[in-house]
N, C-alpha and C positions, 0 to 999 in steps of 0.2 A: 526545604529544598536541599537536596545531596551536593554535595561541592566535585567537584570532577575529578579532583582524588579521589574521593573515595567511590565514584562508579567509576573509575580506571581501576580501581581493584577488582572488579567486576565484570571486568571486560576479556575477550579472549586470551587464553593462555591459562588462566588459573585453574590447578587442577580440578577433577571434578571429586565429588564425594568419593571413598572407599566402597567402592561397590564392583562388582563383576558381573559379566554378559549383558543384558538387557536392562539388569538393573541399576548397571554404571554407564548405559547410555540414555538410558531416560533421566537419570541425575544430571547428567550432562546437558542433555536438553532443557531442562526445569532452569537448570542454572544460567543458562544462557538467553532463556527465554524472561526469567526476572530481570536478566541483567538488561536487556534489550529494553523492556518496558520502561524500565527506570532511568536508562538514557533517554530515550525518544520523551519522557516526563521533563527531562533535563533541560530537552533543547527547546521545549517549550517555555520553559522558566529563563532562559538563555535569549529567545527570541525577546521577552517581555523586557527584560535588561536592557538591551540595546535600544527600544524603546525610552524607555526614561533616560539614556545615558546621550541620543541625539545630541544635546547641549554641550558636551564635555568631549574634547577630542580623544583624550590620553583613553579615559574609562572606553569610551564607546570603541576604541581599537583592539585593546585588550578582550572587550564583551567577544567581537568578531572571531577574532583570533580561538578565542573559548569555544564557541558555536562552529565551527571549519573544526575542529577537534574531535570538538563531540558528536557532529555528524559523519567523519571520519570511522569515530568507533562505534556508531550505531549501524554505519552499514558492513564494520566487521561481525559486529554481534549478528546482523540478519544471515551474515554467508555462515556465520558455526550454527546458529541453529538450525539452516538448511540442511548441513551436513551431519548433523546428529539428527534430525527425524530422518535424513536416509539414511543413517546407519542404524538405528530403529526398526526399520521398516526393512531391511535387508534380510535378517532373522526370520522376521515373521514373513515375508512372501517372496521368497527369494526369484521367484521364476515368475511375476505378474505380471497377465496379459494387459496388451497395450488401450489404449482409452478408445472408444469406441468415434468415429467423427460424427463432428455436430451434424445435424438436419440443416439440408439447405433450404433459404424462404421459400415460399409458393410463390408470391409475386400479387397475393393478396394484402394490402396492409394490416385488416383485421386478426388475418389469421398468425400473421409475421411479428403482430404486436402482443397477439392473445401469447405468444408462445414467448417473447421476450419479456414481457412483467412476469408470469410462469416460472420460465428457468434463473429469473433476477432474485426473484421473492424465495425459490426452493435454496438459491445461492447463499443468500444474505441468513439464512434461518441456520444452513450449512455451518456459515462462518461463528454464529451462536453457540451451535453444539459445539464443535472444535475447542471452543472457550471451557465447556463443561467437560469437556474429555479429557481435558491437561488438569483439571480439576479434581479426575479420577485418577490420573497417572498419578497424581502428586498424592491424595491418600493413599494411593497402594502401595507407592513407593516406602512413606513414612512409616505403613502397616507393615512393612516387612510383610506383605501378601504378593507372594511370588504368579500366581495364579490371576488373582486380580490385575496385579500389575500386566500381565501378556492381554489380558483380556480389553482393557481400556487401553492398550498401546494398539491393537490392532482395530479396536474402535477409532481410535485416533485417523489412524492408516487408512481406513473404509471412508468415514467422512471428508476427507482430505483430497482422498480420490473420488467421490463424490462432487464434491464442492468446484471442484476442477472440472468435471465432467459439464456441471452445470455453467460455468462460466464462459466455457470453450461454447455452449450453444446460445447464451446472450450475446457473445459478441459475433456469433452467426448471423444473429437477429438482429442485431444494429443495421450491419452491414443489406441485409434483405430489406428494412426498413427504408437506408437509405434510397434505394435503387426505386423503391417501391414509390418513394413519394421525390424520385430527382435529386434529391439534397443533395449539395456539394458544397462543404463548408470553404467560407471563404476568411481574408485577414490574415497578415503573418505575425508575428512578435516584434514588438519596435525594443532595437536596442539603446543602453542605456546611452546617457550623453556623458562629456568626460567632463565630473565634476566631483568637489571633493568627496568623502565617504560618507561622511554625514546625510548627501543628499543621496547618495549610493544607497546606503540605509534604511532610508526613509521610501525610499522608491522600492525595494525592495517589500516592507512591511506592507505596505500600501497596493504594494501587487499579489501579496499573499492576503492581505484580507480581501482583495477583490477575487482571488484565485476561491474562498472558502465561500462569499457571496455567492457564485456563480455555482459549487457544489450544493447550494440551499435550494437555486430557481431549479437547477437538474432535478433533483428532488421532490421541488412542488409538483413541474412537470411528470413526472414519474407517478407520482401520486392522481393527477389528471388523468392520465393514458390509463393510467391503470380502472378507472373510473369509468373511463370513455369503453373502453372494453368489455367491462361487465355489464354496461348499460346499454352496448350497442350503440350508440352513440357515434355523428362521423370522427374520424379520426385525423384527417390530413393535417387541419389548423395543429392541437395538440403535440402531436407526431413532429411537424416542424419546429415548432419553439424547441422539445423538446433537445433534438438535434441539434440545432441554432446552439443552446444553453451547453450543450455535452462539449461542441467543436471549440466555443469561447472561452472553455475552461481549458480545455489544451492549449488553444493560441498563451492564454495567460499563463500557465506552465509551463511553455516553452520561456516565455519571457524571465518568468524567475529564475530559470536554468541560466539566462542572461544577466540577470541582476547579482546571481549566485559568482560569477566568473567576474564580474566588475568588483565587489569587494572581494575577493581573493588578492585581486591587485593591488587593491590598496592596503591590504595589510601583510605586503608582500610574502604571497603563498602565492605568486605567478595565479595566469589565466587559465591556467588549465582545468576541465573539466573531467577527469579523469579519472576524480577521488566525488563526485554530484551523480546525481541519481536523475538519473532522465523519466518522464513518463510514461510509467508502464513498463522499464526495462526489469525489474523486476520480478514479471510473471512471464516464464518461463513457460508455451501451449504446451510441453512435454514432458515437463517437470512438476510432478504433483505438488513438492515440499515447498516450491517457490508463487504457492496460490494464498500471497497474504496482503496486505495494505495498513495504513497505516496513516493516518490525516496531520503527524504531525513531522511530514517529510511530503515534498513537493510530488510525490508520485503517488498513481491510486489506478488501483484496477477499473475502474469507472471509465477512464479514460485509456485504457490500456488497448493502442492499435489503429486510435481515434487517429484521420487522416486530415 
């Protein structure tokens, strides 16, 4: 486990390698895009701490206080690597046309669900290659292949705007699903009660593993509709769990945004929300660079727009 010195060294501000044009903004990127993972690894290991440390006041304030930090500088780490793959991508398509809008449903549920596991499954395979494409930036960079290097940055670029492309038309297809089959998710977020941080804590963990439960059933279901689709199969029952399960992971993500602000207070960093990551604020429908997620932070594209 890294200590938070040493990914504070890692974290926005240090300069980036010696390199010039595309190839000191793709080092830039590389480097912020390590550093990023290696926090979000962090506050994983951060969350686990506070866990064991329940019992002990002093320790488990401190753990808090560590974790409000380091999610502090993971969500600066996300805004520099946004702004290093647009400056990336500035060179390479400086004048690119705008993203095409999604397909509205038919009003079909078959057809409104054939085409959202579709653009879900092209999304998620999207988000794979992405992974292989920084893979390629990073040997070309190291190769000193100047050519390679443009080549795998603007593959970068292409699937990114892809990926985006496809997103923009699943969450089309939520929304025509909804309609199609009535749903109107119901339930708001219960806020916490005012008691020590301990159970602030605890409530907290507790509503994050029920937050990642609830990303499993989304899931199963997904995997069902997807089933019910190819098979022809009715759809309505499927379809609504599905929804149900999608709407109850937001209600629970809102909450954590609540449970998020109840220890802040108590390890006096004030209630404010202002430095916490809402669901789904994130992804940007116009901003390519800003189509990413991450499970080890309360927000996830899954649920991004979910009413």
């Amino acid at each position: 486990m890294l200590s938070s010195a040493l990914l504070c060294a890692l974290c926005v501000g240090k300069p980036a390698p010696a390199h010039e044009g595309l190839a000191g903004e793709a080092a830039q990127f590389l480097q912020d895009h390590d550093a990023l993972s290696a926090m979000l690894e962090q506050i994983g290991f951060e969350r686990q701490a506070m866990l064991m440390d329940l019992g002990d006041r002093r320790k488990l304030n401190h753990e808090v206080a560590v974790f409000f930090e380091d999610r502090s500088n993971a969500l600066a780490l996300r805004r520099a690597k946004f702004a290093d793959r647009k400056k990336m991508r500035a060179g390479l398509e400086p004048n690119s046309s705008g993203l095409a809008k999604p397909t509205k449903g038919t009003g079909v549920l078959s057809q409104d669900a054939a085409s959202y596991i579709a653009s879900y499954d092209a999304w998620a395979a999207l988000q794979s290659q992405a992974e292989l494409d920084i893979a390629a930036l990073r040997a070309a960079l190291g190769g000193n292949d100047p050519a390679a290097l443009e080549a795998a940055a603007r593959t970068l670029y292409a699937d990114s705007r892809a990926r985006l492309q496809k997103r923009l038309q699943w969450q089309q297809d939520i929304g025509a699903m909804k309609k199609d089959t009535g749903f109107k998710g119901a339930g708001k977020p219960a806020p916490p009660e005012k008691v020590p941080l301990t159970q602030h804590a605890l409530r907290y963990l507790n509503d994050r593993g029920a937050w990642e439960a609830y990303g499993l059933l989304v899931e199963t279901d997904r995997n069902n509709l997807r089933a019910a689709v190819q098979s022809g199969q009715s759809l309505d029952a499927v379809a609504r769990s599905f929804l149900a399960y999608r709407h109850a992971r937001h209600v629970k993500g809102r909450e954590l945004g609540l449970d998020l602000k109840a220890l802040r207070k108590d390890v006096g960093l004030g209630g404010s929300a202002a430095q916490e990551i809402k669901p789904g604020t994130l992804f940007a429908s116009k901003d390519l660079d800003r189509d990413e997620e991450s499970s080890e932070l309360e927000e996830t594209a899954d649920s991004s727009g979910e009413k």
